[in-house]
C-alpha positions in Angstrom: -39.8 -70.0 62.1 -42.2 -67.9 59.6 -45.2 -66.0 61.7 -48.5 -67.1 60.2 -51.5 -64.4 59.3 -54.3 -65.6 58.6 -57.6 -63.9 56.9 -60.7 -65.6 57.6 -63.3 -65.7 54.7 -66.5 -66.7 55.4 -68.9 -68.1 52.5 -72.4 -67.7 54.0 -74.0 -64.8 53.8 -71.3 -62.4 54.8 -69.8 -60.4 52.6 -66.4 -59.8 53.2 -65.6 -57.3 49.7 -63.2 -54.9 50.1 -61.4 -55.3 53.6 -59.2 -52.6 54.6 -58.4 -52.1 58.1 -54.6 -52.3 58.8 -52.8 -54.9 61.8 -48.8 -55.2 62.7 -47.4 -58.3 62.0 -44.2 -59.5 62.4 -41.5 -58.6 59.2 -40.9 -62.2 58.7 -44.7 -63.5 58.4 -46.4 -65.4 55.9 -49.5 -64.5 55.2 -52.8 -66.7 54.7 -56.8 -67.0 53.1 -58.7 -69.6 55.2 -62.1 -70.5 54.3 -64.8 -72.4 56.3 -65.3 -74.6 53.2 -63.2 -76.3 50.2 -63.0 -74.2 47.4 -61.9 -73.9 43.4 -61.3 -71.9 41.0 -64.7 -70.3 39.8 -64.6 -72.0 36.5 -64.9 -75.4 38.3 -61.3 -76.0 38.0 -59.0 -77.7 41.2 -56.8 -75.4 42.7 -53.6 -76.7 43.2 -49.7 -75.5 44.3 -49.4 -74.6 40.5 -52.2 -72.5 40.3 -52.7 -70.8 43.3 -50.5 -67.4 42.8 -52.8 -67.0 40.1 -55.6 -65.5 42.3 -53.2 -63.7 44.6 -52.0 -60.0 44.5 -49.2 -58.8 47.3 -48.0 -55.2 46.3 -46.0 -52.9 48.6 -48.6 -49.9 50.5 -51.8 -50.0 48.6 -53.6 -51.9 45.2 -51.8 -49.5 43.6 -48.1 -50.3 44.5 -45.9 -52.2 43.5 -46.1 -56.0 43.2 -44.1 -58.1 45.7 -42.7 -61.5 44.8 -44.2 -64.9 46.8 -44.7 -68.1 46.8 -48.5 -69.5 47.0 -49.4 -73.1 48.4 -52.9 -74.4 48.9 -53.5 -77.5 51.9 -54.7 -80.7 50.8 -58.7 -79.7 52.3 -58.4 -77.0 49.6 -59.3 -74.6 52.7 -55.9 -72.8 53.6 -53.9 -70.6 50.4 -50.6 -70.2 52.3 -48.6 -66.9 50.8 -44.6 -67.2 51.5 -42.9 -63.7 50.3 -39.6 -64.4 48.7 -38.3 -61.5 51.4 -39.2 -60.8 54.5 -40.5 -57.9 54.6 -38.8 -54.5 56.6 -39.6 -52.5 59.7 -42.8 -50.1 59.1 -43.4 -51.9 55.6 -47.0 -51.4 54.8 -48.4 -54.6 52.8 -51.4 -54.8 50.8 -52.5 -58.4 50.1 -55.9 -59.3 48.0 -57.5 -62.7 46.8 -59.7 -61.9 43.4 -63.3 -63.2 42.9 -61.6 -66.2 41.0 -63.1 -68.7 43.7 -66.0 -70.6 44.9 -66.7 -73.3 47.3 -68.1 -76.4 45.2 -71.5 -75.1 45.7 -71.0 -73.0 43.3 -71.0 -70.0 46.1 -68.6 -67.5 44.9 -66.1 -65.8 47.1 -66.1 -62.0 47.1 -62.5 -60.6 46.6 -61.2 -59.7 49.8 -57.7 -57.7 50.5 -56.0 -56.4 53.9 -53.6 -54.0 54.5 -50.2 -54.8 56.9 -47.8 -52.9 58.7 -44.6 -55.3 59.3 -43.1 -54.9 62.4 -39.6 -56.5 63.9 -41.1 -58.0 67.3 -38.9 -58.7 70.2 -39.4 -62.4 70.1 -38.0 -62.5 66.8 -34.6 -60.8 67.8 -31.5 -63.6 67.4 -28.2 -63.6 69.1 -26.2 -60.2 67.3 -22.8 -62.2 67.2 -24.8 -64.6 64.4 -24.4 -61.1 62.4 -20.9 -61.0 60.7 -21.5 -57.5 60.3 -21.8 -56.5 63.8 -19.2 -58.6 64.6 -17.1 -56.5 62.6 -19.0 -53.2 63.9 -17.4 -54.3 67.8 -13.9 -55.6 66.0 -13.9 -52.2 64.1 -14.1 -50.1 67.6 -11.2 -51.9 69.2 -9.4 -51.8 65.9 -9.8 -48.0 65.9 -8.7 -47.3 69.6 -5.6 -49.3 68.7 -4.4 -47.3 65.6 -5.2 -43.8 66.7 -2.8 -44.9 69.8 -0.1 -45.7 66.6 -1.0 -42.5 64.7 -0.4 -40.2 67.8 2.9 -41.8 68.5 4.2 -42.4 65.0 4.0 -38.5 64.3 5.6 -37.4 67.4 8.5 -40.3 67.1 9.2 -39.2 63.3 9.7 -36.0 64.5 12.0 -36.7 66.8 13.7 -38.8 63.8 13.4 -35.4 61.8 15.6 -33.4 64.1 18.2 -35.5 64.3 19.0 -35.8 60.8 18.9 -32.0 60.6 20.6 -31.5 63.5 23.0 -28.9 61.6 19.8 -26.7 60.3 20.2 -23.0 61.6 19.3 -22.0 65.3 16.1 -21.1 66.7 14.5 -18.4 68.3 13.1 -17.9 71.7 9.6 -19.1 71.9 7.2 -18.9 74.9 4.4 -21.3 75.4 0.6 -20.8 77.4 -1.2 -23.7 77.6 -4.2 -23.5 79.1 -7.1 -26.1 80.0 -10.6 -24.0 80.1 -11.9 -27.1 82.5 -11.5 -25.9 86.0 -10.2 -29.5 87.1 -7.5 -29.7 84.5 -6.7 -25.7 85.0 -6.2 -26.6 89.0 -3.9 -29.4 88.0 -2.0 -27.5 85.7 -1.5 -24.3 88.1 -0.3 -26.7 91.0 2.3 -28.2 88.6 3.8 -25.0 87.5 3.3 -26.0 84.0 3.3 -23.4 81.9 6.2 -21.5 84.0 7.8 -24.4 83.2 7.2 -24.3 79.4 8.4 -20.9 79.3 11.5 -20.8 81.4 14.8 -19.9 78.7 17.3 -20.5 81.0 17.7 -23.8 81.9 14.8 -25.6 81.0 15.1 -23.8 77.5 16.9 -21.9 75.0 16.3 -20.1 72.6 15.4 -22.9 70.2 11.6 -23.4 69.6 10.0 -24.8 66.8 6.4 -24.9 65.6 5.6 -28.0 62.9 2.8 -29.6 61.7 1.7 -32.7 59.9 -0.9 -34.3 57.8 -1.6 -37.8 56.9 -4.2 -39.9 55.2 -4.8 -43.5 56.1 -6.5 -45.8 53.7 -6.5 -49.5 54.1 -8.7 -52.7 55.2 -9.4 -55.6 57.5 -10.1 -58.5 55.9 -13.1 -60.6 56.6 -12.8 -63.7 58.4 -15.6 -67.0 59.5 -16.9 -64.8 61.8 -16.5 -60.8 61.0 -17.2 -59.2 57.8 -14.4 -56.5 56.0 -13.6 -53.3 57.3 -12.6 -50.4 54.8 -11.0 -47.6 57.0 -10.5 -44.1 56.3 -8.1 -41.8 58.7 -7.3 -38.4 58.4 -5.8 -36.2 60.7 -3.4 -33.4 61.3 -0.8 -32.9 64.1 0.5 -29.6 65.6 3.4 -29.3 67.5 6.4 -27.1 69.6 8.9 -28.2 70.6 12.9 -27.0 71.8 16.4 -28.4 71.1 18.1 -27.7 74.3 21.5 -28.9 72.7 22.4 -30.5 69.6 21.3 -33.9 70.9 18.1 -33.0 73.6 14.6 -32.6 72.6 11.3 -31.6 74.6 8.2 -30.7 73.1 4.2 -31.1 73.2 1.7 -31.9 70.4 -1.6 -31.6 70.0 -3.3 -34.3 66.9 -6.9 -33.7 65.9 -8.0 -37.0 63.7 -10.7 -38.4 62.1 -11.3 -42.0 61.7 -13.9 -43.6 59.4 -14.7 -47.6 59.3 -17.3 -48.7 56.8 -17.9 -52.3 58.0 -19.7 -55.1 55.4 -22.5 -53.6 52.9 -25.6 -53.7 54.8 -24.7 -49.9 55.8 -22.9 -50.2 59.0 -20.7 -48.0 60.0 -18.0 -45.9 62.9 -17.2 -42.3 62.6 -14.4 -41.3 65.2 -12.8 -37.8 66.3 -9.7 -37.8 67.9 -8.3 -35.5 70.4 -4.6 -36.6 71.0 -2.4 -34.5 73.4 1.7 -35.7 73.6 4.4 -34.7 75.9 7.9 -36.1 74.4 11.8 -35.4 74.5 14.9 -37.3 72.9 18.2 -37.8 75.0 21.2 -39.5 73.9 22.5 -42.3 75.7 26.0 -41.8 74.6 27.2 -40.3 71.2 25.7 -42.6 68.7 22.7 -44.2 71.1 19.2 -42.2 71.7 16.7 -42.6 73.6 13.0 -41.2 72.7 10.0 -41.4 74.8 6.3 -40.0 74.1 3.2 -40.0 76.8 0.0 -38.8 75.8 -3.6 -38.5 76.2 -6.4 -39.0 74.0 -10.1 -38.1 73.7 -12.3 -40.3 71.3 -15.9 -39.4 70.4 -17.4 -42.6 68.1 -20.7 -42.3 66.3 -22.0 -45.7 65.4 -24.6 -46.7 62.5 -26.1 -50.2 62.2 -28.3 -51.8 59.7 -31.1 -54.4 60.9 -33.9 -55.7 59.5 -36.0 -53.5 61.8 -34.2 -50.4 60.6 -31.2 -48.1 61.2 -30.2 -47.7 64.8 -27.3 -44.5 65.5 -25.5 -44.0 69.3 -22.2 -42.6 70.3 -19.6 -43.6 73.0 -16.8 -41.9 74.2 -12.9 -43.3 75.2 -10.7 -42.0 77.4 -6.9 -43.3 76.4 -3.5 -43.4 78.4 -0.6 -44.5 75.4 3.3 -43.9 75.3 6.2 -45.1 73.7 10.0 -45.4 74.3 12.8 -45.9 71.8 16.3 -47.3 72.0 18.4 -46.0 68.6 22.1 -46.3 67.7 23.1 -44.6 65.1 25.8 -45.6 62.6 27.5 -44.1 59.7 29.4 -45.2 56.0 30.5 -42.2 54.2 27.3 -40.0 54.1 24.9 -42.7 54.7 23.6 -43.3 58.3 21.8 -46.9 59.2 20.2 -46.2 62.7 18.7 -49.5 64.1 16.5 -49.3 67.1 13.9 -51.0 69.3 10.8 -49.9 70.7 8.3 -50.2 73.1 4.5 -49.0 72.9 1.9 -49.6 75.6 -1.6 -48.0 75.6 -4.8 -48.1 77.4 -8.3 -47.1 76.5 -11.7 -47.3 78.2 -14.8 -47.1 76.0 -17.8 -45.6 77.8 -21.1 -47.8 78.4 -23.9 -46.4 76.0 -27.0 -47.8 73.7 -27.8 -47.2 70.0 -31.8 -46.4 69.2 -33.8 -46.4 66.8 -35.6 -49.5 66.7 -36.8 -52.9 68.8 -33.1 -54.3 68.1 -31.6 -51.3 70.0 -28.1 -52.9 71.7 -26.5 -51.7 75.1 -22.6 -51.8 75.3 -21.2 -52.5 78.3 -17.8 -50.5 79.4 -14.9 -52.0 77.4 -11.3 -52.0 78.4 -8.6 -51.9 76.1 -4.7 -52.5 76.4 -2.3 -52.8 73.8 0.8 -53.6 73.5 3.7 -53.9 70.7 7.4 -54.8 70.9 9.4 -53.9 67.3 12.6 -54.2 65.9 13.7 -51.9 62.9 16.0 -50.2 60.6 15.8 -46.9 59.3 18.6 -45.9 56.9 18.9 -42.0 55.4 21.7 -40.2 53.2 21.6 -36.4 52.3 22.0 -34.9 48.9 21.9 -31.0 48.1 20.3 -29.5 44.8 20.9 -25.9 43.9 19.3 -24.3 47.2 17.8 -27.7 48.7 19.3 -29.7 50.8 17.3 -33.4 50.5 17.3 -35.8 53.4 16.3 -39.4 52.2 15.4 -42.2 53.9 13.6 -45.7 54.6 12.1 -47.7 57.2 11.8 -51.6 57.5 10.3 -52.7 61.0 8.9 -56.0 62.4 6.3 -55.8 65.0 4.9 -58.4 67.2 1.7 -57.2 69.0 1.5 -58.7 72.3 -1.8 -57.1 73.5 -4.6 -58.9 75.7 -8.2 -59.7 74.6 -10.4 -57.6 74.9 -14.0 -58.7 76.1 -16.9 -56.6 74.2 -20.0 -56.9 76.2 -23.9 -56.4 74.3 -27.3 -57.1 75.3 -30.3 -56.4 73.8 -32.4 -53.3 75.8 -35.5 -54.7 75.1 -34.1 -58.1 77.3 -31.0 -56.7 79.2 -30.5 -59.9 81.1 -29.3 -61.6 78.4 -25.7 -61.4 77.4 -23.5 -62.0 74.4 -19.5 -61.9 74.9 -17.3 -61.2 71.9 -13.7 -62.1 72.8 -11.8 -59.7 70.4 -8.1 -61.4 70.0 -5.3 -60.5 67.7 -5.7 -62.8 65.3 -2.3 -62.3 63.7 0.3 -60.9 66.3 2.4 -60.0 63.5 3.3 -56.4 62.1 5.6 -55.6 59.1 5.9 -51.7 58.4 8.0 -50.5 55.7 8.4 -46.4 54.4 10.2 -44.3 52.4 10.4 -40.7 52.8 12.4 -37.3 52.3 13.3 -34.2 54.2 13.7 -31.1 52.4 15.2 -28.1 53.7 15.3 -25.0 52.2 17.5 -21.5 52.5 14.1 -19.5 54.1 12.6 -20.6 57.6 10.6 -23.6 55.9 11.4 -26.8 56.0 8.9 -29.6 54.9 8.9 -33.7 55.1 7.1 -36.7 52.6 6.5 -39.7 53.7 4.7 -43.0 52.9 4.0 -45.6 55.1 2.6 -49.0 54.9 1.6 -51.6 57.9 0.8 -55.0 56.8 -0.4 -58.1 58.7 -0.6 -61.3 57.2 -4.6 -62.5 56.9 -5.9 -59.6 58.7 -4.9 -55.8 57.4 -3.0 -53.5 55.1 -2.9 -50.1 55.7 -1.3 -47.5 53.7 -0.5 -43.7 55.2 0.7 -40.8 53.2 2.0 -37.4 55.6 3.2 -34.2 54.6 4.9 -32.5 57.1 6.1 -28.3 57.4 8.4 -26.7 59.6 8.9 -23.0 60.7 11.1 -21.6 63.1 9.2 -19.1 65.4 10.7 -15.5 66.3 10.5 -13.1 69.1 7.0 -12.5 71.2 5.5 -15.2 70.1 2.8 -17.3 72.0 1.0 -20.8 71.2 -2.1 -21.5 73.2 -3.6 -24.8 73.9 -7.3 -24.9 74.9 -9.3 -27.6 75.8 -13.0 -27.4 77.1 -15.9 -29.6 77.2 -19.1 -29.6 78.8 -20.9 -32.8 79.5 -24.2 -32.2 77.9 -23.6 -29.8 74.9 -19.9 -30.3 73.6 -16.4 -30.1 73.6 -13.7 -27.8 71.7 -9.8 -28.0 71.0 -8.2 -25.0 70.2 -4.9 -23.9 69.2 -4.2 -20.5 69.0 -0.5 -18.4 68.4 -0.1 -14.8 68.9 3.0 -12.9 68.0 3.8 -9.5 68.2 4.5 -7.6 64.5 6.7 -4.2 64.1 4.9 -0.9 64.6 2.6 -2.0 67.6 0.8 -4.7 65.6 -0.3 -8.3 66.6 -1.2 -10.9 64.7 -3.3 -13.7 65.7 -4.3 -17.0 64.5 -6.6 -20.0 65.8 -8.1 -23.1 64.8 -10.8 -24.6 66.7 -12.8 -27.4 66.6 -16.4 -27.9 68.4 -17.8 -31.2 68.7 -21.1 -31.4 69.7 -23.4 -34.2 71.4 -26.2 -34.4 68.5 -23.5 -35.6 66.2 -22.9 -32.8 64.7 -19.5 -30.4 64.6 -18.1 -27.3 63.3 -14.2 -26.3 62.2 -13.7 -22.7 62.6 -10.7 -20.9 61.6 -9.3 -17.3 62.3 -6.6 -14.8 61.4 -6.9 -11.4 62.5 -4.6 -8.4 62.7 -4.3 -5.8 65.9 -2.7 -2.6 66.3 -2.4 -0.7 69.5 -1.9 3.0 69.7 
């Protein structure tokens, strides 16, 4: 219901010219003129509902500004001239309303003109349930959404590499590589000195041989969730990048860590809402064979998320962040088969994740919304094919090859829990189910391996669900085999109240007592702001 404003004009001997003292009143108000008496217009004529505007002037800030459309209705006493903006009117909206001296009471007493200046305001009582809002709706969907398909991405990369060294099995040998990781938090440093870890990275003997390998790989996500009775569409942007080592023991055993640093963006409706998400993915995996044509893959992994929400009410633009903490892994049954030069490998597989998002509240206005702690799991049982063949061209040897999967996602709902801050006892519950369970993913893709140390991969990948998504991926993946001396460091550090940073950083020893070394690090900060630095430096010692 519309808040009423009323401006009191009295006709006796008070003159009320040129009011201009400003009042709050609520963005959805109606504004009104009451006299004590009846009154016309000051040529004797009735005033009447088709009339009335006539006498009226709403502009936006002063007499000077521009005119804002309304609605004007007078009462049957001829006492009350009701004005009804077409719009309600926005947070910190200054109005400037005015009635001419075009009226008198029918004592020929004229009215002096009379205006008032307003500063709307979006009042607590006028705050409605947030689930009404398709948009936000779609803001709570979008952050489940997200958690879910950076758990994919993180596995997807790791798994295709896997896929990658098996059909190039045959490439040449490679070297010895030693690998430092090292956590800068003092927690995750204490747990990773009382599990040997790095002496167990860089053991050769056993453990490892002398075949290390450093790749990398980019992708681009761009797809949509569609809107529904109750959420409105989601346009989604990913991009990330994922580095990785990792040894072939034999011909068929693989172990090796990756480290993906993603960004994920969600622009949900058009009323400017939107998630901004960095990823910090970190993924322990290895490939065994079962027997001579069967392998099995596994990936476990741990992920970091920083989300920066924005949200568009009528009381203004309201910003917050929350973090997730996410457990994910993944295990895959293959059996490989072959016709002539053509190999169909079809396979199962199994992925499981869980994510916590952190409790927080968004600011910037009245309509400022708490979220409670959320916890996430999904889960996904597929069946697919992947079928390659291998051509050579002058000094290129081409693997080819392409993907058809069915997916049926059996994750739980997730409850997303808000409340206003301004009235934290009440609660509104968004049950956030899979609407459609099920997943078709198709890609196509080649491997090209050259003469030289390089070796690079193309892929594109599209996931599709029937009434609810389409999302399309392009990666490009490279390849180098490492020599002698060379070390990759993994550092991770984060401090509660300023930031956190993600660095990855390989030294290797040159001829003639030179070093080179090479980092990329990535600083997140808590005021929403972050910073990519990159360095390559040469050393000599004497």
């Amino acid at each position: 219901m519309s808040k009423i404003i009323k401006i009191m004009c009295f006709l006796a001997f008070v003159s009320t010219s040129n009011l201009a003292y400003a009042v709050s009143i609520a963005t959805n108000s109606d504004i009104t003129f009451s006299f004590t008496e009846a009154v016309r217009l000051i040529d004797n004529t009735a005033l009447d509902d088709t009339n009335v505007d006539s006498v009226i002037t709403l502009k936006n800030n002063d007499a000077d500004g521009a005119n804002l459309s309304f609605t004007a209705t007078i009462n049957s006493a001829k006492t009350i001239i009701t004005i009804n903006p077409t719009n309600n009117f926005t947070s910190g909206q200054i109005i400037y309303a005015y009635i001419g001296a075009a009226v008198e009471d029918f004592n020929d007493n004229a009215v002096p003109a009379t205006s008032k200046t307003f500063t709307a305001e979006y009042l607590v009582e006028d705050l409605t349930n947030p689930l009404d809002d398709k948009d936000f709706v779609g803001l709570l969907k979008a952050q489940t959404e997200t958690a879910k398909r950076l758990i994919q991405q993180s596995t997807t990369s790791v798994l295709k590499r896997m896929e990658w060294l098996r059909r190039n099995k045959d490439a040449n040998k490679l070297s010895h590589q030693g690998v430092n990781v090292n956590f800068t938090d003092s927690d995750l440093n204490d747990l990773s000195d009382t599990l040997q870890f790095s002496n167990l990275l860089n053991q050769s003997a056993d453990l490892f041989s002398n075949d290390w390998a450093l790749w990398s790989e980019g992708n681009i996500t761009l797809g949509e969730f569609d809107a529904n009775g109750i959420s409105s569409l989601r346009d989604v942007k990913t991009n990330g990048i994922t580095f990785g080592i990792d040894n072939k023991i034999d011909t068929n055993h693989i172990l090796g860590l990756a480290l993906r640093i993603g960004k994920d963006d969600v622009d949900i409706g058009s009323s400017g809402h939107a998630l901004d998400t960095d990823t910090y993915s970190l993924s322990l995996y290895g490939t065994m064979p079962y027997d001579e044509k069967t392998y099995i893959d596994g990936t476990l992994g741990i992920s970091l998320l920083d989300m920066n929400l924005t949200r568009s009410h009528a009381s203004g633009t309201l910003t917050g962040s929350r973090e997730g903490k996410q457990l994910f892994g993944s295990l895959v049954y293959s059996a490989v088969l072959e016709e002539n030069l053509i190999k169909i490998t079809p396979y199962g597989r199994i992925d499981g994740g869980y994510t916590i998002l952190s409790s927080f509240s968004d600011t910037g206005t009245v309509a400022a919304i708490k979220y409670d702690e959320q916890k996430i799991t999904s889960a996904m049982i597929s069946l697919g094919i992947l079928v390659d063949d291998e051509i050579e061209i002058n000094n290129l040897k081409l693997n080819r090859y392409g993907r058809l999967e069915y997916g049926k996602d059996i994750s739980s709902s997730s409850d997303a829990t808000v409340s206003y801050v301004a009235v934290p006892n009440t609660k509104y519950i968004l049950s956030i189910d899979d609407e459609e369970s099920n997943n078709i993913r198709a890609a196509f893709g080649t491997d090209i391996e050259t003469q030289y140390k390089w070796s690079y991969q193309f892929d594109y990948e599209i996931n599709h669900r029937s009434g609810l998504s389409h999302l399309n991926t392009f990666s490009a993946a490279a390849f180098y085999e490492l020599g002698m001396d060379s070390i990759i460091s993994l550092s991770l550090d984060s401090e509660l109240s300023t930031h956190s940073i993600a660095k990855l950083e390989l030294d290797t020893r040159l001829r003639n007592g030179w070093f080179l070394n090479g980092a990329y690090e990535m600083k997140d900060y808590k005021d929403l702001s972050n910073e990519n630095i990159l360095r390559l430096q040469a050393v000599r010692y004497f």
